[in-house]
C-alpha positions in Angstrom: -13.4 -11.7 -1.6 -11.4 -14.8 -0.8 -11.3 -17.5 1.7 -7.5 -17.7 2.2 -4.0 -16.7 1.7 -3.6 -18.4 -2.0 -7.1 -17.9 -2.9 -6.7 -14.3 -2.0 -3.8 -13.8 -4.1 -5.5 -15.7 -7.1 -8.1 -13.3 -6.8 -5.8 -10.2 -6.7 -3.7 -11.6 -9.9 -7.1 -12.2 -12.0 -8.2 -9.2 -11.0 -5.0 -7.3 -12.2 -5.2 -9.1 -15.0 -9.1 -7.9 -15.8 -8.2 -4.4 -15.1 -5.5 -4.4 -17.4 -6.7 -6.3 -20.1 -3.9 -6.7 -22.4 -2.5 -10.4 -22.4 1.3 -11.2 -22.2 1.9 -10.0 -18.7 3.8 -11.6 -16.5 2.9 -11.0 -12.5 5.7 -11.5 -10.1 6.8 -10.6 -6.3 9.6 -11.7 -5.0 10.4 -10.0 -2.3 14.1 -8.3 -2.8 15.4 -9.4 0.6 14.3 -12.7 1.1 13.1 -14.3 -2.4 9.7 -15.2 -0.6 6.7 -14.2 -2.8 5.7 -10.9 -0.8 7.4 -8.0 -2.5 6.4 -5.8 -4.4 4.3 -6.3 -7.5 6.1 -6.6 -10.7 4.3 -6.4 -14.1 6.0 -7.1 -17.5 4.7 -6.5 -20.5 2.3 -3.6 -19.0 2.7 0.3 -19.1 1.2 0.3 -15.6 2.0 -0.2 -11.8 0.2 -2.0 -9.5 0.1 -2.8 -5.3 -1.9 -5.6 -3.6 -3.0 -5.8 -0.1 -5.2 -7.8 1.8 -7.2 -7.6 5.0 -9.3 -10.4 6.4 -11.1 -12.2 3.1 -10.0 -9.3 1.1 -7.5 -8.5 -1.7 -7.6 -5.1 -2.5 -5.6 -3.9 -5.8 -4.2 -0.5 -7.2 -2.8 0.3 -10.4 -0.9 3.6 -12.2 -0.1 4.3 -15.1 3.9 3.9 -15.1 4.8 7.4 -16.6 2.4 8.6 -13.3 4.7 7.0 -10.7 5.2 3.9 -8.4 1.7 2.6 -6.9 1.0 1.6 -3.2 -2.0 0.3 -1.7 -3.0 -0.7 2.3 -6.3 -2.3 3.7 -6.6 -3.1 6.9 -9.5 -4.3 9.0 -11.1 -1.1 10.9 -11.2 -3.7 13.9 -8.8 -6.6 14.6 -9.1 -7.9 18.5 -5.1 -9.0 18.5 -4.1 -5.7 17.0 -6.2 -3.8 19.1 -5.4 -5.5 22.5 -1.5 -5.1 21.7 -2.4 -1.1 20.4 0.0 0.5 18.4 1.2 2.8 20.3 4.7 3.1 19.6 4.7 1.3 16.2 4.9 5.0 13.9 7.3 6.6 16.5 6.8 7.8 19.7 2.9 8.1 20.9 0.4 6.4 19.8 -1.3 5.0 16.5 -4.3 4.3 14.6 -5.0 1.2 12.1 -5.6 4.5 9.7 -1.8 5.9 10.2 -0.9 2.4 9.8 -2.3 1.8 6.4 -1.3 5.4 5.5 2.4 4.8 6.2 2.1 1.4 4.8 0.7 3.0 1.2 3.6 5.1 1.4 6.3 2.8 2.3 4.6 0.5 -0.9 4.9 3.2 -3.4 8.2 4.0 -2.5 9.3 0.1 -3.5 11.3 0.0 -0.3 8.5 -1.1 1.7 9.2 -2.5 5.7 12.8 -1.9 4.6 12.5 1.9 5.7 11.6 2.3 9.6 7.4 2.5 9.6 8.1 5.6 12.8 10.2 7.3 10.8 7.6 8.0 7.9 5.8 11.8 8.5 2.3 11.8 7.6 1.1 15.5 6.6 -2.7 16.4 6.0 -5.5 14.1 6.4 -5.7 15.2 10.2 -8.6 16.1 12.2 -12.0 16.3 10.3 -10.1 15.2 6.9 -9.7 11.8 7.9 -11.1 8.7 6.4 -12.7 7.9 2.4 -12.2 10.9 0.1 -9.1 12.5 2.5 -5.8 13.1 0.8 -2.7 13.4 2.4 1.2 13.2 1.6 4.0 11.2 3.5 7.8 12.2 4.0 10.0 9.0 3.8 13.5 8.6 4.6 16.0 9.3 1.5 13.2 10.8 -1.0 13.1 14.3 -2.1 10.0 14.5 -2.8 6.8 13.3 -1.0 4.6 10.7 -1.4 0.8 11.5 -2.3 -1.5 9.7 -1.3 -5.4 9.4 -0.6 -7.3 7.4 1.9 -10.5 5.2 -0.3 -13.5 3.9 0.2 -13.3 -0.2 0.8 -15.6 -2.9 1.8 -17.3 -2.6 5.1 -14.7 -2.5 7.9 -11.3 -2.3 5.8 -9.8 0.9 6.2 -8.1 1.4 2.5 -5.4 4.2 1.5 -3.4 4.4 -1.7 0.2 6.3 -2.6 1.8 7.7 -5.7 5.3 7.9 -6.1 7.3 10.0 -8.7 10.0 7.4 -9.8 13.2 9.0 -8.7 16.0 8.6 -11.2 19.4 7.2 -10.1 21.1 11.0 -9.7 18.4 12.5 -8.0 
């Protein structure tokens, strides 16, 4: 837990670093549009991948082994009075939207590495409907320009973050 935006992201870079636990590796993410430091996680000098998040105080982390595929992780909190009042209806497509789509499509959109670059309402959420919803449910995501889909599973986080996390299959350039 962290109190704020650089604190947070302290705490998700030591804690990548502890989970790894090989020194040598260099963190980075710069996003690919803009430069800013909000892309996607880079790590060199690991055999792993790895997606942040945070919600409220929270950073939430996710790593894969590389040969596994591209990581993606999503927190969000279960309640947030802004988000709420707005809704999301409309936000994933036509109708409306939960903060558990959200963070579903978000996973997704992380382990794809093209992240808020693809269209969030065009991304097709399949499984983890109904009474498979929530920590433990597993579901997979269709996203614009992949042939394959995206797995991913919805986790357990701290009280009130929703949490879901995505594995890509890297897609080689002729595919």
């Amino acid at each position: 837990m962290a109190a704020d935006r650089d604190s947070r992201r302290e705490t998700a870079w030591r804690l990548l670093r502890d989970l790894i636990g090989q020194s040598g590796i260099r963190l980075s993410n710069r996003c690919p549009r803009c430069g800013g430091d909000h892309g996607p996680v880079e790590l060199e000098g690991a055999a792993v991948t790895a997606s942040v998040s945070y919600a409220a105080e929270w950073a939430v982390v996710a790593l894969a082994p590389a040969e596994a595929g591209s990581v993606g992780v999503d927190a969000e909190p279960e309640v947030d009075t802004r988000r709420d009042r707005a809704g999301l209806d409309g936000v994933l497509g036509a109708g409306s939207a939960s903060a558990r789509d959200w963070v579903r499509v978000e996973a997704a959109l992380k382990a794809d590495r093209r992240g808020l670059r693809i269209e969030p309402g065009a991304v097709h959420i399949l499984g983890g409907t109904g009474t498979d919803q929530g920590a433990g449910a597993s579901w997979r995501a269709r996203v614009p320009g992949r042939a394959d889909a995206v797995l991913g599973w919805d986790l357990t986080g701290p009280p009130g973050i929703l949490v879901s996390a995505a594995l890509a299959r890297i897609e080689s350039a002729d595919a």
